[in-house]
C-alpha positions in Angstrom: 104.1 110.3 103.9 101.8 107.5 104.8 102.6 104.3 103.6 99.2 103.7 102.3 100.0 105.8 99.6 104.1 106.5 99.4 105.1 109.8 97.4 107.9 110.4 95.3 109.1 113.8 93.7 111.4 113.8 90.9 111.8 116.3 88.3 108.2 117.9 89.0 106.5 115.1 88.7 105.0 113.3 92.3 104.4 109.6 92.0 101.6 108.1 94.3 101.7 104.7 94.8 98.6 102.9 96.6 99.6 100.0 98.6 96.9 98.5 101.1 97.0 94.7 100.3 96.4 92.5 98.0 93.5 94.2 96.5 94.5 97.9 97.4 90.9 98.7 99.2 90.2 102.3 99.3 89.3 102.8 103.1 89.2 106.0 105.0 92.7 105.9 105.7 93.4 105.2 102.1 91.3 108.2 101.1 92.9 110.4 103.7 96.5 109.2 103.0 95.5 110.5 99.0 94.8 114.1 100.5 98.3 114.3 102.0 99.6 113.5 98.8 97.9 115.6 96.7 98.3 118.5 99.1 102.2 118.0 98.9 102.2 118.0 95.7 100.2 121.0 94.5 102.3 122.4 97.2 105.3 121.1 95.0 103.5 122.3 91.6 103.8 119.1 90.6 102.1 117.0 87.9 100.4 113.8 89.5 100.9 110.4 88.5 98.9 107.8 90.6 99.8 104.1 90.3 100.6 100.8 92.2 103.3 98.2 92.2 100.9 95.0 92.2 98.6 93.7 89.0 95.8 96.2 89.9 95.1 99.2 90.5 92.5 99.0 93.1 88.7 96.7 93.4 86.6 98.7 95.2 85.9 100.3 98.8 86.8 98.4 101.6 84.3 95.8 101.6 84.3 95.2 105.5 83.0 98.9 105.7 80.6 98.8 103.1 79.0 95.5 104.7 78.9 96.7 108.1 75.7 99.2 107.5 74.6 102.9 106.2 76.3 104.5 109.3 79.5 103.0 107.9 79.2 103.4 104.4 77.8 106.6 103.8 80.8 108.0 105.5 83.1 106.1 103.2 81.0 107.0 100.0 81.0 110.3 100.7 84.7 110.6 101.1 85.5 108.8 97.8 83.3 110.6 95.8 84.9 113.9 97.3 88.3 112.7 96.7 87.2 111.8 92.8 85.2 115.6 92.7 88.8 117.2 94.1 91.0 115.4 91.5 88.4 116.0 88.8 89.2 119.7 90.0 93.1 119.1 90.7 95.3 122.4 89.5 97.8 120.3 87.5 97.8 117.0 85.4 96.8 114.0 86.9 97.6 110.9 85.0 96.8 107.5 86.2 99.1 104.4 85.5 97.0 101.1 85.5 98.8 98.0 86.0 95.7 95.4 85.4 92.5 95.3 87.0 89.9 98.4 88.1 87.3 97.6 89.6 84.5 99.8 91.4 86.3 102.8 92.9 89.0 102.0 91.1 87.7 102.7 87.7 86.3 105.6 89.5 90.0 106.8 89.9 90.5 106.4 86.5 87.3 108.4 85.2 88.5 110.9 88.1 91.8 111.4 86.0 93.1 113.5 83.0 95.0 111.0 81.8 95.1 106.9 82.1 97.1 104.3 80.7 96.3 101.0 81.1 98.1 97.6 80.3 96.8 94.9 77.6 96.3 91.1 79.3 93.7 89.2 81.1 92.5 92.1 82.8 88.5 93.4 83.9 88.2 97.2 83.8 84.7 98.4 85.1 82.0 99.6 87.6 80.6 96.0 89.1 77.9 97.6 91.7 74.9 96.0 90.5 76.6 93.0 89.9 77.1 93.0 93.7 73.9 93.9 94.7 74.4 98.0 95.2 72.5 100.9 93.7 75.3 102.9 91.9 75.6 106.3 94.0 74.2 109.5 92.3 77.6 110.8 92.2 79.0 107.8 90.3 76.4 107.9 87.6 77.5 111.5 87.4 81.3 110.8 86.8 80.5 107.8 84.4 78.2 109.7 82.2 80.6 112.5 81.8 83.4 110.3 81.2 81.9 107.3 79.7 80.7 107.1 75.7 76.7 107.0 75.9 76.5 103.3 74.6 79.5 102.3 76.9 77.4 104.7 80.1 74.2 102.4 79.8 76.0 98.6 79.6 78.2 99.9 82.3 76.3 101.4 84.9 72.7 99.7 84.7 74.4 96.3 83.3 77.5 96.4 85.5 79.2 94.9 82.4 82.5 94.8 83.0 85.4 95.4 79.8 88.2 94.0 79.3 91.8 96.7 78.5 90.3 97.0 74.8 86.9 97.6 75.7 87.7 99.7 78.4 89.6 101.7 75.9 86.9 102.2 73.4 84.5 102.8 76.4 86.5 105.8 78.1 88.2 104.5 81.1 91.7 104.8 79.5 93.3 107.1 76.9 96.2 104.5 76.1 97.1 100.7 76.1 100.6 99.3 76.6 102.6 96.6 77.4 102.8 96.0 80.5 106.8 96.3 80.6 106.1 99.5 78.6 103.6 100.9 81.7 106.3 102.7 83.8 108.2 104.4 80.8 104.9 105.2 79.2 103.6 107.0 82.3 107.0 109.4 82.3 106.8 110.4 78.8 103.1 111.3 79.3 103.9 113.5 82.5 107.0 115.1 81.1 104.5 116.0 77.8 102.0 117.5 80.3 104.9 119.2 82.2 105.2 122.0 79.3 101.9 122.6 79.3 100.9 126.2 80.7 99.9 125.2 84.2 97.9 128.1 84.8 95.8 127.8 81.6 95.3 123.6 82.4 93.6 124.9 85.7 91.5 127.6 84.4 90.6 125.5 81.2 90.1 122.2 83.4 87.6 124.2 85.9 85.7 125.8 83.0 85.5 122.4 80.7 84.3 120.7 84.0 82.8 123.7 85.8 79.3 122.1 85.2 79.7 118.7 85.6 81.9 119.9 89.0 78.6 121.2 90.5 76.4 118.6 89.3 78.8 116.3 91.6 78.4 119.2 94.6 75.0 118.4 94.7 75.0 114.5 94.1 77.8 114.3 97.0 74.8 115.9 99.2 72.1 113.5 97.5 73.8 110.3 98.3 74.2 111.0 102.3 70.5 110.3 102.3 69.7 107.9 99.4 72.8 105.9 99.5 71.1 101.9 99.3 73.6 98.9 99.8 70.6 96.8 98.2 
């Protein structure tokens, strides 16, 4: 597997772990190497738990694309927000384990997931694109209002406000806060819980409960290949 994103399978559960750098950019190979991953392991029937080994989780696209122009970008962008629209629509549980910070597309990954845990401590948690000068993408306005509570959609998106591990709690980007010691063992018991959960009812159920918001993200994916701004 690639080494951008290493898998492990143990007891029907596949473990993910990003590693590109210090601040685990999602580039195209990063988004690629996730599609090999989750293709083994719905091959393996496996539940998914994505995670990393260093104090985040990921901050953002890979800047040095997203700087270089539209013909660059837009490529990028559209990738990522396919990648969040297939594990929105993954066939088993996918949990996300977040060791610290999330910034961007990472806090995309987590609003992409069933299931996050995230750690308490000096961490930011949040979407920062108009804080950096970008127009959020119709497709990311799509998965934060879905996943997002309504007060928590509006300081978010339009403010760029970013939360800390409490706030990002209450606001929807996690489902539980830990220690961060407790993050690993934490991130089993949930995935052995979801393991006796009827697969084949979580997939029908998931594609129903999302089926709208699933197609509303079909059509943004095709909106933002032509209004995607940078400014």
């Amino acid at each position: 597997m690639n080494s951008l994103v290493s898998y492990q399978l143990e007891d029907g559960i596949a473990t993910l772990v990003l590693a590109n750098g210090k601040v685990n950019a999602i580039s195209m190979e990063v988004i690629s190497a996730f599609n090999q991953a989750l293709d083994r392991a719905e091959q393996d029937q496996a539940v998914v738990l994505i995670t990393t080994h260093i104090g985040l989780l990921s901050a953002g696209y890979d800047l040095k694309v997203m700087t270089s122009g539209l013909d660059n970008a837009i490529p990028l962008v559209t990738a990522g927000s396919m990648l969040s629209r297939r594990l929105l629509a993954h066939p088993y549980p996918v949990i996300v384990a977040c060791p610290g910070h999330a910034i961007a597309k990472g806090a995309f990954l987590l609003l992409s997931a069933d299931y996050r845990i995230g750690v308490n401590g000096p961490f930011s948690i949040g979407l920062n694109e108009v804080q950096i000068g970008m127009t959020m993408p119709q497709t990311g306005i799509e998965i934060a209002r879905n996943r997002l509570s309504p007060a928590a959609f509006q300081r978010s998106v339009v403010n760029g406000e970013m939360f800390n591990p409490e706030g990002a709690l209450a606001a929807g980007f996690l489902d539980m806060l830990v220690v961060p010691e407790a993050l690993a063992i934490s991130a089993l018991a949930v995935a052995q819980s979801l393991k006796k959960i009827s697969m084949k009812a979580h997939k029908n159920t998931k594609l129903k409960v999302r089926q709208e918001l699933l197609a509303t993200l079909d059509a943004a994916i095709e909106l933002d290949k032509t209004t995607l701004s940078l400014d």
